[in-house]
Steps between C-alpha positions, in 0.01 A plus 500: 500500500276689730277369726315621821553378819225505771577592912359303744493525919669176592479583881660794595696489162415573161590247215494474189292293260703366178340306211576159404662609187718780654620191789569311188711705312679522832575165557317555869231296661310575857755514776782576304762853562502827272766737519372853488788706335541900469615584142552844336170412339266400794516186663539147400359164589755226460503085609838525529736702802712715323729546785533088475657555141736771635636259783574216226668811280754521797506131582607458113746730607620315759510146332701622258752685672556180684422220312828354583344473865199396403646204311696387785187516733363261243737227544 
């Protein structure tokens, strides 16, 4: 999919003008967050915070080195 996006002065900012269908393909509505992301390939719009996914990567980790602890914490 390609699809031009338009600049716009938003006061002493520039922003960036997305069509309904691209905000719908993104799951995204007016107000919410995009992640812009560096790649070897350019840069990437995302919904979602990719350093939130490495956090619960290490927070898996953690749980299941000490489940045992966990489970007691539950009682």
């Amino acid at each position: 999919m390609t699809t031009s996006l338009k600049l716009r002065k938003v006061g002493n900012s520039t922003g960036m003008v997305f069509p309904k269908e691209v905000l719908q393909r993104l799951r995204v509505e007016n107000g919410d967050e995009l992640f812009l992301i560096e790649t070897q390939n350019g840069i990437e719009l995302s919904p979602y915070d990719p350093d939130f996914g490495q956090e619960m990567d290490l927070a898996d980790k953690i749980m299941k080195k000490r489940r045992n602890v966990l489970k007691k914490l539950g009682e």
